[in-house]
Each structure stands twice: as structure tokens, then as C-alpha cells.
N, C-alpha and C positions, 0 to 999 in steps of 0.2 A: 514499186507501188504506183498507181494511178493516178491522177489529179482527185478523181471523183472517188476513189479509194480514200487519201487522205482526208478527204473534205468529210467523209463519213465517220472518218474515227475519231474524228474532235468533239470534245465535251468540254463546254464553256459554261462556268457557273457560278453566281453568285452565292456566299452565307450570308444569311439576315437575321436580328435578332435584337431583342432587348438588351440591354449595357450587361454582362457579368455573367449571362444564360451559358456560355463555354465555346463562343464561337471561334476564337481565335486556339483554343487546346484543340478541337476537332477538324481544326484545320492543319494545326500540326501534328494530329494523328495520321489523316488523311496522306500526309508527305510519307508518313515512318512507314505505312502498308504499301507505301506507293515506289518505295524507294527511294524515295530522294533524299530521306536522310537516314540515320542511321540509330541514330538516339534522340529522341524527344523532348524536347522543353513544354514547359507550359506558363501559363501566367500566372501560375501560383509560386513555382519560382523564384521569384525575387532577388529573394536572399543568396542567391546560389549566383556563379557564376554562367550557369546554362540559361537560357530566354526562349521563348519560341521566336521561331526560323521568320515567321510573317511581322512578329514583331521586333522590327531593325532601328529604331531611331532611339536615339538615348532616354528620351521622355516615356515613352511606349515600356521602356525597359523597366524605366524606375517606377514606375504607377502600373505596370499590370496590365495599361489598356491597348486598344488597337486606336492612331489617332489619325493613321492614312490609311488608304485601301490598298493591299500587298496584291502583286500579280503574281502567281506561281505554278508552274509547270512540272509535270511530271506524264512519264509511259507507264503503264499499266496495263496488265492484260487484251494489247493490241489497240488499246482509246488513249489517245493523246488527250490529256487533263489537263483545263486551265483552271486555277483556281484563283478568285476576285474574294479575298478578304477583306473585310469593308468592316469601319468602326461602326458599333454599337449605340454611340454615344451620340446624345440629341448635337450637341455642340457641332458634329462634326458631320450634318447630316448630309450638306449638299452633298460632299463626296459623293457618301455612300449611293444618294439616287443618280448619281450623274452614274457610276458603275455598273448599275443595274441596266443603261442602257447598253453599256459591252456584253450582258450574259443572255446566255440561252435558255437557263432556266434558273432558278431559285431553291437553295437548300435555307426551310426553313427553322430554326433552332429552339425550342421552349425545355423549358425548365418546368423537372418533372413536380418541382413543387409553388412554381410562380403563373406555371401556366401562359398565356396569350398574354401580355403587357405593351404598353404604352407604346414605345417604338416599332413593337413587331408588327403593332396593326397600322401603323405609317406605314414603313416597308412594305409590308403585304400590300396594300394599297397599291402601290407603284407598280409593285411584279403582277398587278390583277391587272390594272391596266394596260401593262406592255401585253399581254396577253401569253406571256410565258408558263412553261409545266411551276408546279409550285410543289416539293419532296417535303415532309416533314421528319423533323430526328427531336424524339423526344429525350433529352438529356438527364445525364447526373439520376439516373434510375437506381442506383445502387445509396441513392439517400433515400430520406425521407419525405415520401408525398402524393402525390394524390391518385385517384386509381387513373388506370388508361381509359375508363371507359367512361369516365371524367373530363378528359382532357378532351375525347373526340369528341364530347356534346358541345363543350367551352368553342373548340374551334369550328365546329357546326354553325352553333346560334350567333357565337361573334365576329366570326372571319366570313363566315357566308359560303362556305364551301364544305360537300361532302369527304367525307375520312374512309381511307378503307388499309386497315394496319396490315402490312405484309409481313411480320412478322409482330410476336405477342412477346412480352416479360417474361418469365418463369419464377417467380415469387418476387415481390420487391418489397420497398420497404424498410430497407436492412439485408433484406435475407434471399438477396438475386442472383439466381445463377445461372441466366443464361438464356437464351431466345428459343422459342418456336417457329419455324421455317411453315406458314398456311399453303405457299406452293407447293411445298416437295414434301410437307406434312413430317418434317422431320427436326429433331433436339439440337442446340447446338448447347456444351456445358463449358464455361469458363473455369479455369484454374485461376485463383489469386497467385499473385510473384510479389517477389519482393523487390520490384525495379519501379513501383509507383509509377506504372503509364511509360516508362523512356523505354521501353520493348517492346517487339509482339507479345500479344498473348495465347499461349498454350489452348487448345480445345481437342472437345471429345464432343462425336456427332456421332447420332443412332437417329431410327425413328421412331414414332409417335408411340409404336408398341412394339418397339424393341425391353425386351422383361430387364435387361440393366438399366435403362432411363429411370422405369419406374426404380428401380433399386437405388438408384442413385437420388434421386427426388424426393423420396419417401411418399407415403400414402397419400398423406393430405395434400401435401403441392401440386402431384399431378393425378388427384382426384379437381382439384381447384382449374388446373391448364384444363383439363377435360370439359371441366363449366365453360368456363369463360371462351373455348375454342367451339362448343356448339353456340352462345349465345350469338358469340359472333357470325356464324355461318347463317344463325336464323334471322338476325336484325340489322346485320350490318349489310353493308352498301358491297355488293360485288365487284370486281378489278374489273375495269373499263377505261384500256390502254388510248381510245378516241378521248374519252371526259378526262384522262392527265393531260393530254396535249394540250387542250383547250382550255386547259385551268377550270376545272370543273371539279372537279377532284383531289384529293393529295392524299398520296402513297404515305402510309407513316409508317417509321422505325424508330426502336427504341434499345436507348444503350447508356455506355458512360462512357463520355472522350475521356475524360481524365484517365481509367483506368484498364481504357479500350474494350469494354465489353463490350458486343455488337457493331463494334466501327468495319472490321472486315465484312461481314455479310452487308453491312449498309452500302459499303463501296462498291463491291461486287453488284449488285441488284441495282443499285442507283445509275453506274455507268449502263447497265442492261435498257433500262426505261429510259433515262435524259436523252432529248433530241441531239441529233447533229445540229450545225448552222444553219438556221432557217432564213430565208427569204426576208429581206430587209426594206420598208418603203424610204424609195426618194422622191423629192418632186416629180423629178418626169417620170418614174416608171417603179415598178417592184423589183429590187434585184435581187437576181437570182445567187447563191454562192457559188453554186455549178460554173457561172460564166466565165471567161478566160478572160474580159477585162477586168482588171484591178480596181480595187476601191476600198476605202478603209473612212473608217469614224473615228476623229482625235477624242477622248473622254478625261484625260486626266492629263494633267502634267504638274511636274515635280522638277520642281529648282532650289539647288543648295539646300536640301534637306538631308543630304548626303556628306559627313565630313570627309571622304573618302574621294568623295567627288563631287568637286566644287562646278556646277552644272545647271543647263536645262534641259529635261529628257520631254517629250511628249509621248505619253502612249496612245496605241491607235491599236483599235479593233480590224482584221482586215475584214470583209465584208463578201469580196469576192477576189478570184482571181488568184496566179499563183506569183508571192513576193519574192523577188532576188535583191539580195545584197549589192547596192549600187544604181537602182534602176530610177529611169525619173518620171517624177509624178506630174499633176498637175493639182496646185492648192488651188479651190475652187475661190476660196473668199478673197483671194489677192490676184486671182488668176495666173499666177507668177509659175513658171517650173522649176521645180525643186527635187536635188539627188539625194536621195535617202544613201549616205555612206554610214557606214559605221553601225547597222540596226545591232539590238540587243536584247536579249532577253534576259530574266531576271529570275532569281532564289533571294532572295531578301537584301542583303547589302552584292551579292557575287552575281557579276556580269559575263554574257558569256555573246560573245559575236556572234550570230547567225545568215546562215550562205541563203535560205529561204525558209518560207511561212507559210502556211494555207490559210484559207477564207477558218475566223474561232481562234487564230492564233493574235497572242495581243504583246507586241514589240514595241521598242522605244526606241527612238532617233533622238540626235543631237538638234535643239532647235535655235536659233540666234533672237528668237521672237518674233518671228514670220507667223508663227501657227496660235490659236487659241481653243480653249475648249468649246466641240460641237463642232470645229470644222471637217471638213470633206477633203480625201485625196482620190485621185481618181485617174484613170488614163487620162490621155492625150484627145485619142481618137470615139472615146465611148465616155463623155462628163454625166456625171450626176453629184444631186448635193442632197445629203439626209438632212432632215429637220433640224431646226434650234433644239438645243435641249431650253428644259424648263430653268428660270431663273427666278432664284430664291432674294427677300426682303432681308437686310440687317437684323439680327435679332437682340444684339445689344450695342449701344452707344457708348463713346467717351470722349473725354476732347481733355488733352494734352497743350499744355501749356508752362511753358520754360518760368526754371523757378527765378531768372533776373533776365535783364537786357542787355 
């Protein structure tokens, strides 16, 4: 395969999402269709000895939540997947916006009965201004809550961006079973199991007037799809593949991570539309991914948060250029040259060496404390430095003080 081949099949993306909306279950759905893993966990969980894959640190385990951003990779139908799992939680916000400057585009999460909340229009915020595609996945459809044609007005009038659902619910409420395909104008019907989500899920796919859909649907449900699929053809907003690129728009789909309805056709379609690596500015110039010099963005690092591995990793976006195992860089902010040995890539606590990376791929090296977040690595013979990231105010105080002398 090509340099410019690889560079194309990469999909870098961030999940964002108000604390508890299911981003971290539809992240480890995402792994189960993707293969990377085999049985799924979720944050519901708990009590069980299975966890989600993104969620790796013992605190994350015992409370349910996500409290760092997980990097995770997986192949898939020819698109090498990175996925940037970022906490939900106010507490832990820098992270999450410092991660958003590693992704390409934004998978954004509501909750079919909470709607647009408090964090998500932070986050959204950030992915509006990087100027990324922005996906939406209307979640947890298989509870109770509020119509879809509801939710696109809410993210209309509040998010400030047009809605155009690529695919529709087929009864919710309770009573869901399964998606409408507006492209291919065709059914998709879920079978319930009895594996609660840690499996694929079984389906049956006809189209729109194939006479077992309706038979299976009954009268009313898809007399109702029938409504709701003209209303939408006559007042809704048309796909216009330019207004996603430009965050004008957001593609929505609607499912349940928990119990995987809809997760497969969301994947499928979403790798379809999300960009490759786009064009990055640095001071002196816009780089391109295409180019053959090297350059990467440190966004994260992680030390001793690993009992497994008592450590400092820095992760780096690569930006351009193609990465070997061993090569030396140039750290822009120390000017110093530095040999990237030992790069890694990551599944939650399981490390695995890497011979090379393409521009969307995000590896971690061993660091001594040379590097910090926001820095620049870069050839030799071609420097550039990407911007400071933004730096966030303390948001709570305390002062520690010994209880004698």
C-alpha cells in the first residue's frame, strides 16, 4: 500500500458527550464490530468482573466513569480507526479539549431522553471551532424519550447547526425495532438476545416495500415510518457532503450502544463520510499530511497511572510524514534531538510495539520529561511548531497543611 493510500484510510475521532449519555458503552461497541474485541463490557457493569476495554484504571472501574481519554485502534473495512475516548465529566475537562485537538472529526452523543446538556454544548463548542465534521448518535432509543424530531429542533436552535438524520428509529419508546436506511431506502430489524450487548447483533434487512417489513412491523408502525419518512423528505435539510466537512451540518443516527441496535450501520456510514487527515496549521506554513517530512502534536501524557507500568508515555498525533520505529526527531521547544525507541500503541492497559505509523496515527513513546503537552516534533531538515494549546484556570482550591511539626 501507498504512503498516500494509507494516509487516506485513516479515521481519527473524537466521542463527546454529557457525563452518563453512553459514550464510553459505544465506544466499546465500536471495538466488538470492529474486532478488536470479542465480548463487550460496559459501564454498567460494575459488579461483574468484565469493565469496558477504554475503561482501564481501577477508579474508572469502580465508579463507572471514563477519568482519562483512552486511545484505541482497530481495521475495519479497509479504514484504520483511531478512537480518542474522552471523560464526560466537568472535572476532567482539560483533557478532553486538549484531545480534541488530536481528532479529525467528532462523534457526538445525546441521550434520547436528556437531549443537548451542559458539557456537550462545551465540547461542541471546541469541535465548532477547530472547524471539524461534527456525526451525531442519538442514544439509549430503546428507552424512553423524546421524539427525533424533537431532538433535531433542540440541536437546531441550540447547537446552531443544521440536522439531516441518515437514518430514522422504527417505533421507539419501548417499542424499537430497528432503523430506516434514507439512502438505500431500506429496513434494517433487530432481534433481541440474551447476551445484554457483549455480542453482535442478529438482523434482517428488506426494503421500504418489501410486503414482509410491513408484516413484521405491523400496520400502524409503518404507516407511522411512512409519516415521518415523507415529513422528513419535505422539511428536512438535504445531505450535503461540503456543509459536513465544514461543520455546517451533522449527519444523525440513532441507536442503543448498550444493546447494539444501530451501532453497525452507524459505523459503516460514519467511516463512509469522516475525513481522512486533514491539513494542520503551524506557524510557518499549513501542513500538509501528504508530505514526506515528519511532524507530530504531543496532546497527552500519562505517567504512573499504570500499575503495570510504572512510567511516562507522551502521546503524539502524527501530523505528517511516515513514522519508523527508531527515527530521530527534532523537539522543537528544547531544540534538542530526540530517538523515538520503543513507540507503542495502545488497547486499554495492552501495549504493543510499532515498526511504523502514518500521518492520524496516535503512539506513545517513553519520555524522561523532555516533552510537555502542545509540543512539536518535527524533521530535522523541514521544522515547524503547531500552536499552544489553550490553558485552562484552577477550578477548585485547597491548602494542605501538616496536622504537627
Amino acid at each position: 500500500m501507498t504512503f498516500l493510500e494509507e494516509v487516506q484510510r485513516r479515521r481519527t475521532f473524537a466521542i463527546i458527550s454529557h457525563p452518563d449519555a453512553g459514550k464510553t458503552t459505544l465506544t466499546e461497541k465500536l471495538l466488538l464490530y470492529g474486532g478488536a474485541i470479542h465480548l463487550a463490557g460496559s459501564v454498567k457493569s460494575r459488579k461483574t468482573a468484565k469493565h469496558a476495554v477504554s475503561d482501564w484504571m481501577e477508579i474508572e472501574k469502580q465508579r463507572g466513569i471514563s477519568v482519562t481519554s483512552s486511545v484505541l485502534q482497530f481495521d475495519y473495512d479497509g479504514c484504520r480507526v483511531n478512537i480518542l475516548d474522552t471523560p464526560g465529566h466537568q472535572d476532567f475537562s482539560e483533557d478532553t479539549y486538549r484531545t480534541l485537538m488530536a481528532a479529525d472529526s467528532a462523534v457526538m452523543l445525546i441521550d434520547v431522553a436528556k437531549g443537548v446538556e451542559a458539557q456537550t454544548k462545551k465540547l461542541f463548542a471546541v469541535s465548532k471551532e477547530r472547524g471539524i465534521p461534527i456525526f451525531t448518535f442519538v442514544n439509549k432509543i430503546d428507552h424512553f424519550g423524546r421524539s427525533p424530531f424533537d431532538l433535531m429542533e433542540e440541536i437546531e436552535n441550540v447547537l446552531g447547526i443544521r440536522t439531516c438524520p441518515m437514518n430514522w428509529p422504527i417505533g421507539i419508546n419501548g417499542e424499537y425495532k430497528g432503523v430506516y436506511d434514507r439512502e438505500h431506502e431500506t429496513i434494517e430489524l433487530f432481534a433481541k438476545d440474551e447476551t445484554h450487548g457483549q455480542e453482535k447483533l442478529a438482523s434482517e434487512k428488506g426494503a421500504l416495500t418489501d410486503p414482509r417489513m410491513k408484516e413484521l412491523l405491523g400496520d400502524d408502525v409503518y404507516q407511522a415510518l411512512l409519516d415521518d419518512i415523507e415529513l422528513l423528505d419535505v422539511a428536512g435539510d438535504p445531505f450535503d457532503f461540503d456543509k459536513v466537512r465544514a461543520g455546517e451540518l451533522t449527519p444523525m443516527f440513532f441507536g442503543s450502544a448498550m444493546t447494539n441496535f444501530g451501532v453497525k450501520p452507524f459505523l459503516e456510514k460514519f467511516l463512509e463520510l469522516a475525513p481522512s487527515p486533514a491539513p494542520r496549521q503551524a506557524v510557518e506554513e499549513m501542513v500538509q499530511p501528504t508530505s514526506e517530512d515528519f511532524s507530530a502534536l504531543v496532546f497527552k501524557i500519562q505517567a504512573n497511572m499504570d500499575p503495570n507500568h510504572h512510567d511516562r508515555i507522551v502521546f503524539m498525533r502524527i501530523c505528517s510524514g511516515k513514522f519508523e520505529k527508531g527515527m530521530s526527531v527534532l523537539h522543537r521547544q528544547s531544540n534538542k534531538t530526540i530517538r523515538l525507541s520503543q513507540p507503542q500503541q495502545f488497547l486499554a492497559t495492552e501495549r504493543t510495539i510499532v515498526e511504523d505509523a502514518y500521518p492520524g496515527d496516535i503512539i506513545g513513546v517513553f519520555d524522561a520529561g523532555t516533552m510537555g503537552v502542545g509540543d512539536t516534533l518535527c524533521a530535522q531538515k523541514h521544522k515547524v511548531t503547531f500552536g499552544d494549546f489553550p490553558v485552562f484556570p484552577p477550578e477548585f482550591f485547597a491548602r494542605v497543611s501538616p496536622k504537627d511539626t
